[in-house]
mmCIF file of the N, C-alpha and C atoms, coordinates in Angstrom:
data_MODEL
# 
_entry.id   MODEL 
# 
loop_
_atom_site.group_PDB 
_atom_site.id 
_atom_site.type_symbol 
_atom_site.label_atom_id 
_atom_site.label_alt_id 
_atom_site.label_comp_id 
_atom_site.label_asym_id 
_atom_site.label_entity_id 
_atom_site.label_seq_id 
_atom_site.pdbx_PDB_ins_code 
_atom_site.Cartn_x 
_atom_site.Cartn_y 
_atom_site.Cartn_z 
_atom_site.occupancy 
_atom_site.B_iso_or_equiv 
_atom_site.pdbx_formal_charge 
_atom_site.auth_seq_id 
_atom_site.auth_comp_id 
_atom_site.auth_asym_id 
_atom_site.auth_atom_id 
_atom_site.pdbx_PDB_model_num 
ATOM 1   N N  . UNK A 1 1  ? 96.605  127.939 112.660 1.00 0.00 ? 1  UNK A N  1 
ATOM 2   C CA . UNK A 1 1  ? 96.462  126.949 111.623 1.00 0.00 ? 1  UNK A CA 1 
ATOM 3   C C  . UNK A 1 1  ? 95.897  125.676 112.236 1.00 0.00 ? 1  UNK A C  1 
ATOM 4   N N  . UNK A 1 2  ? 95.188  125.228 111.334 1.00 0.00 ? 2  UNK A N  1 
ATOM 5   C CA . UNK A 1 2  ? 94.295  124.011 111.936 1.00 0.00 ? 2  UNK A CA 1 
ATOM 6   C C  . UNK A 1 2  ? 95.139  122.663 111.860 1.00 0.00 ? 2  UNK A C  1 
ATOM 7   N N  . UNK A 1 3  ? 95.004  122.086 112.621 1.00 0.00 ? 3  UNK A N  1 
ATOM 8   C CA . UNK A 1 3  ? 95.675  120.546 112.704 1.00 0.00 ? 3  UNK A CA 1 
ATOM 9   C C  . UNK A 1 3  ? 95.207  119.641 111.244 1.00 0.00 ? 3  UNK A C  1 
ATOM 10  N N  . UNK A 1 4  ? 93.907  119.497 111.221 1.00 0.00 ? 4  UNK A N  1 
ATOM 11  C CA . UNK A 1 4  ? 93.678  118.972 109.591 1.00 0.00 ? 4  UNK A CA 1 
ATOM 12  C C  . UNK A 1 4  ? 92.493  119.676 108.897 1.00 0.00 ? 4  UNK A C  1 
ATOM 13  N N  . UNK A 1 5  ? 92.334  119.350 107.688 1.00 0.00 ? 5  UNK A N  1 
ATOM 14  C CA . UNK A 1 5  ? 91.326  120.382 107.124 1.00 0.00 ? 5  UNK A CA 1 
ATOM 15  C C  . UNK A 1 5  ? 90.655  119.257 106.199 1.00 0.00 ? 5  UNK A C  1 
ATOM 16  N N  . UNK A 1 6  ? 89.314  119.554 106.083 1.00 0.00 ? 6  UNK A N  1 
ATOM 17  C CA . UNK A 1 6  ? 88.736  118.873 105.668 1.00 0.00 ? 6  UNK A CA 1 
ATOM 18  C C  . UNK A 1 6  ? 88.069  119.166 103.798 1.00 0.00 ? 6  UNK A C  1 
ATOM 19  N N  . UNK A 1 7  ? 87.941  118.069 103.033 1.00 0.00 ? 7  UNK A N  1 
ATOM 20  C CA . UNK A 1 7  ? 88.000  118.293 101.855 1.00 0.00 ? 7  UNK A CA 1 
ATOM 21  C C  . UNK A 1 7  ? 87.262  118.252 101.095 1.00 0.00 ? 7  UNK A C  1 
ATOM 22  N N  . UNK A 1 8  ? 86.136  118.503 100.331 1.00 0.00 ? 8  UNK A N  1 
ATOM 23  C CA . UNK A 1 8  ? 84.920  118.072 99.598  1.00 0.00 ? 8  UNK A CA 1 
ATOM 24  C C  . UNK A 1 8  ? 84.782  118.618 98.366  1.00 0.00 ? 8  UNK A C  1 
ATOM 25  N N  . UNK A 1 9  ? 84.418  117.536 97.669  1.00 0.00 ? 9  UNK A N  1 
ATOM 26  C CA . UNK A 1 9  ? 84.269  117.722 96.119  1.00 0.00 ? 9  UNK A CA 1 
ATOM 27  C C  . UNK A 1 9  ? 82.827  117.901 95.955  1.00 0.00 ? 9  UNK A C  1 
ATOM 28  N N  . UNK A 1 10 ? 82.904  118.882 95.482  1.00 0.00 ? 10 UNK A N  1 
ATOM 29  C CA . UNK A 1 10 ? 81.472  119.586 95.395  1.00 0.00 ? 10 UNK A CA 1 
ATOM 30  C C  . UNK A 1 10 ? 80.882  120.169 93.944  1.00 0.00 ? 10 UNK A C  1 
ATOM 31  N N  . UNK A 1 11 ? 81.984  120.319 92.772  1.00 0.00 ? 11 UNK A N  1 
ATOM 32  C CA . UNK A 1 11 ? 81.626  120.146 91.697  1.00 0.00 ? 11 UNK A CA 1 
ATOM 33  C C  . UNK A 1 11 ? 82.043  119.245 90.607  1.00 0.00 ? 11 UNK A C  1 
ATOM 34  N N  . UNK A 1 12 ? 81.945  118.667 89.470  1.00 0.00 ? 12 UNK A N  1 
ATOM 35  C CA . UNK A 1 12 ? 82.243  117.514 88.986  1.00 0.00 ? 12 UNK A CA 1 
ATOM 36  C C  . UNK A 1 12 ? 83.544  118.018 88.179  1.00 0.00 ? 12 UNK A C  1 
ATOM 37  N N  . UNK A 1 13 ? 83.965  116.451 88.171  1.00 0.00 ? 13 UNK A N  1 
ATOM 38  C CA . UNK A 1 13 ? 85.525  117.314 87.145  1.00 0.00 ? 13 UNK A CA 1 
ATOM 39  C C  . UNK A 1 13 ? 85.607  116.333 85.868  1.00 0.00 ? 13 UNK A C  1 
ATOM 40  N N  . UNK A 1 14 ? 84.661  116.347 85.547  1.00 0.00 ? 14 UNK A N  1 
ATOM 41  C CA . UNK A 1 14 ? 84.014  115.997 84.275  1.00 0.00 ? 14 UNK A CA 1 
ATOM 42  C C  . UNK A 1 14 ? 84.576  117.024 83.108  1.00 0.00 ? 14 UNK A C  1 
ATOM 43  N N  . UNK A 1 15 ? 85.278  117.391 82.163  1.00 0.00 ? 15 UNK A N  1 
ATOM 44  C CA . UNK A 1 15 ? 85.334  118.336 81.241  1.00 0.00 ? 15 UNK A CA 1 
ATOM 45  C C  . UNK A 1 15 ? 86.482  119.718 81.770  1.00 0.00 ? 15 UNK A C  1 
ATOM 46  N N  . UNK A 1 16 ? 87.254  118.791 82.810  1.00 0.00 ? 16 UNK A N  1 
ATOM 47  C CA . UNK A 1 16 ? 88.133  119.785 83.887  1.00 0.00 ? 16 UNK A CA 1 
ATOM 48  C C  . UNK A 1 16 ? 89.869  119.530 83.149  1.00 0.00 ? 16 UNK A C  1 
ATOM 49  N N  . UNK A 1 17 ? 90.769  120.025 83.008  1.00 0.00 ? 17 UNK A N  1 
ATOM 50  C CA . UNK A 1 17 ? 91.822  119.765 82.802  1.00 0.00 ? 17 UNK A CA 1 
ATOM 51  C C  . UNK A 1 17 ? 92.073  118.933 83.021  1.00 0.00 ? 17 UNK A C  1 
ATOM 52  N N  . UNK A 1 18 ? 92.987  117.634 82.829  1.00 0.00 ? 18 UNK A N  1 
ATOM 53  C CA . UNK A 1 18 ? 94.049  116.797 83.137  1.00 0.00 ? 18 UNK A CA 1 
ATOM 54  C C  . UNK A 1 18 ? 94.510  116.951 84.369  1.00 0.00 ? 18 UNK A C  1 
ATOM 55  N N  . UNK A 1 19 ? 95.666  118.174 84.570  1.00 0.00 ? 19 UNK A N  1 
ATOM 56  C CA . UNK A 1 19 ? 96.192  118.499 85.633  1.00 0.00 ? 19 UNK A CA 1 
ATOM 57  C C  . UNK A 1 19 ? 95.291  118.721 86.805  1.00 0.00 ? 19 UNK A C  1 
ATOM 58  N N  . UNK A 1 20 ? 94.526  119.347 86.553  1.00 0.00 ? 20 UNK A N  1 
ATOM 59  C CA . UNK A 1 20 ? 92.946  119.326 87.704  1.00 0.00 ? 20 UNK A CA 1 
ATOM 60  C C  . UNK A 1 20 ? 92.562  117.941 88.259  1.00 0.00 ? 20 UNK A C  1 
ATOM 61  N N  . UNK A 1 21 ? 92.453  117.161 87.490  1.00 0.00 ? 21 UNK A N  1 
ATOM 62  C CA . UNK A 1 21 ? 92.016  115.856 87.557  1.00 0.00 ? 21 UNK A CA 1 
ATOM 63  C C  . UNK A 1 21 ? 93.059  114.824 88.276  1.00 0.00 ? 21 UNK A C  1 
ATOM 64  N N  . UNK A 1 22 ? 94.057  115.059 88.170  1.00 0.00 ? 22 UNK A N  1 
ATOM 65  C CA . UNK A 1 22 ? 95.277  114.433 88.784  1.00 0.00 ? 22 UNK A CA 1 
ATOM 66  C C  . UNK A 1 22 ? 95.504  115.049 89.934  1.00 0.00 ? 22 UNK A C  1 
ATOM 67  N N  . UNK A 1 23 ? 95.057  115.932 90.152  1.00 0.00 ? 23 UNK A N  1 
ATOM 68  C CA . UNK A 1 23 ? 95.483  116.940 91.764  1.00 0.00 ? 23 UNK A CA 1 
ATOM 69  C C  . UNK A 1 23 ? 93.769  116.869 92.361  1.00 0.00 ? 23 UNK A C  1 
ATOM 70  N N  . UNK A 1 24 ? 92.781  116.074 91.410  1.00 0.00 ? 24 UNK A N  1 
ATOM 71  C CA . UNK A 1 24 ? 91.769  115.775 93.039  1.00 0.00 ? 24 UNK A CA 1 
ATOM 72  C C  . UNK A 1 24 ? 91.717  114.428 93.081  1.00 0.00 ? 24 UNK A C  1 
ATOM 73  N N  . UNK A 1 25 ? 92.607  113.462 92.781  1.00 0.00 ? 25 UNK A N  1 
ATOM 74  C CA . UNK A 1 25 ? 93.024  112.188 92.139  1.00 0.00 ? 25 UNK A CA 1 
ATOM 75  C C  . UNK A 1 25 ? 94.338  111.512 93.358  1.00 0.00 ? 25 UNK A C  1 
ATOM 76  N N  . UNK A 1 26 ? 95.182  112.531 93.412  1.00 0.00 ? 26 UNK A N  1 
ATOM 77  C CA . UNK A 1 26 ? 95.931  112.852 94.504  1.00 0.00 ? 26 UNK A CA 1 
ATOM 78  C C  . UNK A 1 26 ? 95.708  112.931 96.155  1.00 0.00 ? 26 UNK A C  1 
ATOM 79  N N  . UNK A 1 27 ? 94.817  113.983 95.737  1.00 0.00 ? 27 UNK A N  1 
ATOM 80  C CA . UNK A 1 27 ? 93.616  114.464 97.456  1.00 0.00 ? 27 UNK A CA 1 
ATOM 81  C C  . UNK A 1 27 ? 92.938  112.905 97.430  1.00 0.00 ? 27 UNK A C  1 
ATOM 82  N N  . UNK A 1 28 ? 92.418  112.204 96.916  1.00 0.00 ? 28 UNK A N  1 
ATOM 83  C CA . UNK A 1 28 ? 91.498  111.290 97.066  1.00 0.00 ? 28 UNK A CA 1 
ATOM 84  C C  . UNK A 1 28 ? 90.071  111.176 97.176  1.00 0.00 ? 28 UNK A C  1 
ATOM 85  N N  . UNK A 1 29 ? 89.780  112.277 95.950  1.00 0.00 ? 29 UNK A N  1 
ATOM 86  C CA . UNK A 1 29 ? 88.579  112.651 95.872  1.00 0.00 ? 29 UNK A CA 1 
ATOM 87  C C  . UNK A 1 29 ? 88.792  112.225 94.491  1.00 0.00 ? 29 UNK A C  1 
ATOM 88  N N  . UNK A 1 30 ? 87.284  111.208 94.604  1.00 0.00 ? 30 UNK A N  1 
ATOM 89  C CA . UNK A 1 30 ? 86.851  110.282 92.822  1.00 0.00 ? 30 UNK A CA 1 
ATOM 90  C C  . UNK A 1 30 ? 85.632  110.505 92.829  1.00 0.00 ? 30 UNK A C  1 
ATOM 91  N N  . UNK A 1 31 ? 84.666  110.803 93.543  1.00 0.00 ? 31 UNK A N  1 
ATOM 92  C CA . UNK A 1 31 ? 83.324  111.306 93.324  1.00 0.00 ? 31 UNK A CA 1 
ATOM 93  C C  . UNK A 1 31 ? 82.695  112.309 94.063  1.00 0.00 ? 31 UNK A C  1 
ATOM 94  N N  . UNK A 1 32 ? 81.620  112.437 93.592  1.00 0.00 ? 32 UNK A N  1 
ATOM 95  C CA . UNK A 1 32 ? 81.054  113.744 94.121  1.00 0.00 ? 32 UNK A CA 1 
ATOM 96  C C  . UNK A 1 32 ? 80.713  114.241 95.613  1.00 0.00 ? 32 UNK A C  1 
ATOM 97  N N  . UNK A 1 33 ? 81.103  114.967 96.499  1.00 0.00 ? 33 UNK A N  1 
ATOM 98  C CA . UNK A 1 33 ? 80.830  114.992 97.623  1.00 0.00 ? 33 UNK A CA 1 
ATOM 99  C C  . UNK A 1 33 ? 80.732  113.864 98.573  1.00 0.00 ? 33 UNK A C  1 
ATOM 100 N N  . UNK A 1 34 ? 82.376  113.483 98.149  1.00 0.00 ? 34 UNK A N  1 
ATOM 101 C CA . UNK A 1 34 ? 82.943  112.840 99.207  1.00 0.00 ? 34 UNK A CA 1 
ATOM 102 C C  . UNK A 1 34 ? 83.836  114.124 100.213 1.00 0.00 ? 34 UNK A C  1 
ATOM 103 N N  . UNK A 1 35 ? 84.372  113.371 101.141 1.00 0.00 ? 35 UNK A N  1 
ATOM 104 C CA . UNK A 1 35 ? 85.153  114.524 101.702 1.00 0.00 ? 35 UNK A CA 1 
ATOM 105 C C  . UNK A 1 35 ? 85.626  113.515 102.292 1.00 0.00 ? 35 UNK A C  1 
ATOM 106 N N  . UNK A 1 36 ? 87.551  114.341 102.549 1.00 0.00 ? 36 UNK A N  1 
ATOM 107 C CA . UNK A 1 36 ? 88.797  113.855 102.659 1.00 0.00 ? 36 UNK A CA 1 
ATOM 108 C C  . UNK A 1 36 ? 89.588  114.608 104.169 1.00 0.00 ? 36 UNK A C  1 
ATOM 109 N N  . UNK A 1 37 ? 89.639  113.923 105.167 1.00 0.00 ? 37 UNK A N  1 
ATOM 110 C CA . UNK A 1 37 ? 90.866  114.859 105.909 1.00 0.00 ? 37 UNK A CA 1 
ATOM 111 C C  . UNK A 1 37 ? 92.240  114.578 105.769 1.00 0.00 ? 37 UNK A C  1 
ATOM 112 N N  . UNK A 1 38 ? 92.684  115.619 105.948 1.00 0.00 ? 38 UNK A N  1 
ATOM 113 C CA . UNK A 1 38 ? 93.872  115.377 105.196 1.00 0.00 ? 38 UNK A CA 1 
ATOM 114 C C  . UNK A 1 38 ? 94.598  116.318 106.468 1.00 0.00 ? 38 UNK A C  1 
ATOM 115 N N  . UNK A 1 39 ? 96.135  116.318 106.308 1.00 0.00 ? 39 UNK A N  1 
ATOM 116 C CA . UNK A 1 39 ? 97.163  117.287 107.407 1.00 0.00 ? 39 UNK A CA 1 
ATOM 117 C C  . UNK A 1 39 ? 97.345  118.733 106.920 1.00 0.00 ? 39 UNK A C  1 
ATOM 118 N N  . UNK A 1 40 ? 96.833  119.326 107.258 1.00 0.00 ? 40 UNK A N  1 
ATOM 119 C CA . UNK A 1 40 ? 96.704  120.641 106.875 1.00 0.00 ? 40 UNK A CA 1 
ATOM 120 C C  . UNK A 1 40 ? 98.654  121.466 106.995 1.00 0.00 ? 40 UNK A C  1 
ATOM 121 N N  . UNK A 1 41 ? 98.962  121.463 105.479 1.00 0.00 ? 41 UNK A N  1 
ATOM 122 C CA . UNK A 1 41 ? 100.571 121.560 105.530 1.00 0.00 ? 41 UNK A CA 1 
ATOM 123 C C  . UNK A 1 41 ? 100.445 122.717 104.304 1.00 0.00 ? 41 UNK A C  1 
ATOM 124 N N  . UNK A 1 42 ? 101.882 123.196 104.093 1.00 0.00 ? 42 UNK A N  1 
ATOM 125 C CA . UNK A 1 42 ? 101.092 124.088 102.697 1.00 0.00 ? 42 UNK A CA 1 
ATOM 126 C C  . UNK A 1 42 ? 101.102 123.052 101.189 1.00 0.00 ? 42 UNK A C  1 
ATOM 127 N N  . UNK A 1 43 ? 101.400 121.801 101.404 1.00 0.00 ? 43 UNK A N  1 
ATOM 128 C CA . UNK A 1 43 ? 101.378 121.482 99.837  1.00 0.00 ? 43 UNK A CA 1 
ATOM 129 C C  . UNK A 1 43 ? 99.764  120.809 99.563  1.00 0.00 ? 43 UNK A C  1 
ATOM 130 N N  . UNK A 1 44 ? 99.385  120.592 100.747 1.00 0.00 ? 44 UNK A N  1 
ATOM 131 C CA . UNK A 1 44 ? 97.542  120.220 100.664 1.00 0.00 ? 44 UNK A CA 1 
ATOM 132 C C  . UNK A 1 44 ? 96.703  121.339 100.016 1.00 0.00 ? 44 UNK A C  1 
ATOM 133 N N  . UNK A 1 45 ? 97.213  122.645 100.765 1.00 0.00 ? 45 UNK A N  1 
ATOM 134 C CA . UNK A 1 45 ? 97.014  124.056 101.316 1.00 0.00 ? 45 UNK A CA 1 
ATOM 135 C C  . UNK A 1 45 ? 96.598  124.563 99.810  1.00 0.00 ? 45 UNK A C  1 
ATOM 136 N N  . UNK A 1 46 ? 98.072  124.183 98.596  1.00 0.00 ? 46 UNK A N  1 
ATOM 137 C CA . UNK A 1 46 ? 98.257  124.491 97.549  1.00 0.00 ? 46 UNK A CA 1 
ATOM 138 C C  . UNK A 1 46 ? 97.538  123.669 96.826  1.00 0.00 ? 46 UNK A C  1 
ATOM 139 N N  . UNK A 1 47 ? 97.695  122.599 96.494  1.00 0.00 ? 47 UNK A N  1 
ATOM 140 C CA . UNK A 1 47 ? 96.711  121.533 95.588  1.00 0.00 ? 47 UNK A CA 1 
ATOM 141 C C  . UNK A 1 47 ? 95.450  122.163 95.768  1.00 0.00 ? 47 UNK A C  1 
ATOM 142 N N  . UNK A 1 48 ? 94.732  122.101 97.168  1.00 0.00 ? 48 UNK A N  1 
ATOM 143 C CA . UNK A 1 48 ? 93.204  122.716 97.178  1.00 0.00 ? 48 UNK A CA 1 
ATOM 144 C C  . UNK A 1 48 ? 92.801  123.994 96.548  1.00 0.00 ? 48 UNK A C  1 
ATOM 145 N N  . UNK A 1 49 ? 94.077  124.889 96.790  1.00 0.00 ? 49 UNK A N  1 
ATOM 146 C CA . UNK A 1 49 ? 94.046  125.943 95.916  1.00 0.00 ? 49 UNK A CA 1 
ATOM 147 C C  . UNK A 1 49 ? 94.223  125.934 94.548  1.00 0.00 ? 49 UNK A C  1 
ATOM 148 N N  . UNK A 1 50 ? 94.646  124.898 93.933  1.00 0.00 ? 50 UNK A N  1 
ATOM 149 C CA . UNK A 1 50 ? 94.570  124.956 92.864  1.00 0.00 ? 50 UNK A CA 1 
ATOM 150 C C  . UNK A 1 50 ? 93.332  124.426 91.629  1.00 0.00 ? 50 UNK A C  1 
ATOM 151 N N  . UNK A 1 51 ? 92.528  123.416 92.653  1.00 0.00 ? 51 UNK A N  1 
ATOM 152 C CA . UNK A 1 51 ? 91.198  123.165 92.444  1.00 0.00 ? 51 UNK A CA 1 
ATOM 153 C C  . UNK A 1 51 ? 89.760  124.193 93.100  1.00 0.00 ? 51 UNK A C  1 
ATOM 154 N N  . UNK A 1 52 ? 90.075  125.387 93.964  1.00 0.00 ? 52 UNK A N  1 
ATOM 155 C CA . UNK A 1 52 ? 89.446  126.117 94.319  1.00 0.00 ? 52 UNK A CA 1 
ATOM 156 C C  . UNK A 1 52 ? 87.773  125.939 93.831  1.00 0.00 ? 52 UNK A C  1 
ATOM 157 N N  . UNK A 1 53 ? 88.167  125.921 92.612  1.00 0.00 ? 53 UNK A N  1 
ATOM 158 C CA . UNK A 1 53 ? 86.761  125.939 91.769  1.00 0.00 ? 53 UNK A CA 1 
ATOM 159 C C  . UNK A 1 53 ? 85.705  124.881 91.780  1.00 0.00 ? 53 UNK A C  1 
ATOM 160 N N  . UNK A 1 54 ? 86.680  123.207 92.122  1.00 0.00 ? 54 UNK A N  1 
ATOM 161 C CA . UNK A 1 54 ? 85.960  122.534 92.546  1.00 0.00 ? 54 UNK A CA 1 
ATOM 162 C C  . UNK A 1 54 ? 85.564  121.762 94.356  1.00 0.00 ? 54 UNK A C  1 
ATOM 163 N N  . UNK A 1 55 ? 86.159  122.109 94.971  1.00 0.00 ? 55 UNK A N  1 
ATOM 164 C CA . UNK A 1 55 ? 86.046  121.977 96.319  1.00 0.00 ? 55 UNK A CA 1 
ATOM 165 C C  . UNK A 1 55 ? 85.740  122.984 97.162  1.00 0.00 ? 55 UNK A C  1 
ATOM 166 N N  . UNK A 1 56 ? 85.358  122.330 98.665  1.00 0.00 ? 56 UNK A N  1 
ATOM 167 C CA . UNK A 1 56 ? 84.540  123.205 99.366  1.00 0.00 ? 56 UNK A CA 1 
ATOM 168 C C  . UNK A 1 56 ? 85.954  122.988 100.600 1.00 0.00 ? 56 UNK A C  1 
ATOM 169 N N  . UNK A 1 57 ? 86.660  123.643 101.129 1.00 0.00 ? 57 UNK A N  1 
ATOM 170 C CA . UNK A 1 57 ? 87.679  123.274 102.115 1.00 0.00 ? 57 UNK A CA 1 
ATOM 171 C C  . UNK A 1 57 ? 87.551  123.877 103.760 1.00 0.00 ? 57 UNK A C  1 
ATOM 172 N N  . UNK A 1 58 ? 87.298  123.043 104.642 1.00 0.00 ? 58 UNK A N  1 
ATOM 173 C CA . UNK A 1 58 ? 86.864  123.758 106.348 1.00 0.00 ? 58 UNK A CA 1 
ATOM 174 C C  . UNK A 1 58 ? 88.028  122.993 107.083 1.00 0.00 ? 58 UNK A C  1 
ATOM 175 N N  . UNK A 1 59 ? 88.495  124.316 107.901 1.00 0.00 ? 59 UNK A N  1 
ATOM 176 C CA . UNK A 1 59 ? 89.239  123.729 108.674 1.00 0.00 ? 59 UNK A CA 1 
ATOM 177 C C  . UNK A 1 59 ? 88.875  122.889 109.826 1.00 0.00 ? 59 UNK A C  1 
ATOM 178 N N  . UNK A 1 60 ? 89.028  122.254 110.359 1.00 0.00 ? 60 UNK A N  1 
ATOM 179 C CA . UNK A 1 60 ? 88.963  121.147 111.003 1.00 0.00 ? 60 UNK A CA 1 
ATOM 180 C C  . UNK A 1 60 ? 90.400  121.102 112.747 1.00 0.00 ? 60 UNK A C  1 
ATOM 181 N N  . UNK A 1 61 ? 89.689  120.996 114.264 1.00 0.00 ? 61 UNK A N  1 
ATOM 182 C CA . UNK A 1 61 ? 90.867  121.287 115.292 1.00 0.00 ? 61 UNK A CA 1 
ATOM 183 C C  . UNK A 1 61 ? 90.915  120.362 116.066 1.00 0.00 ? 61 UNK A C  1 
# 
């Protein structure tokens, strides 16, 4: 497991759920292809997974 993982918003969350929007709001992603490192733990692990659709996620050592 990687020490941190890195985060990028890569599609818009324009027309995206609420809850979607609050969990890349969270990460600290507000526009488009920014990217975030963050501590690679499982509740990051999970949030990213739960936006799958809009982020691009690389681990990072």
């Amino acid at each position: 497991m990687a020490d941190t993982i890195k985060i990028t918003l890569v599609r818009s969350y324009y027309g995206r759920l609420p809850k979607h929007r609050r969990i890349l709001k969270a990460l600290g992603l507000t526009k488009m292809h920014r990217t975030v490192e963050k501590k690679d733990n499982p509740a990051i692990r999970g949030m990213a997974e739960k936006v799958s659709h809009l982020v691009r996620v690389e681990e990072k050592q």
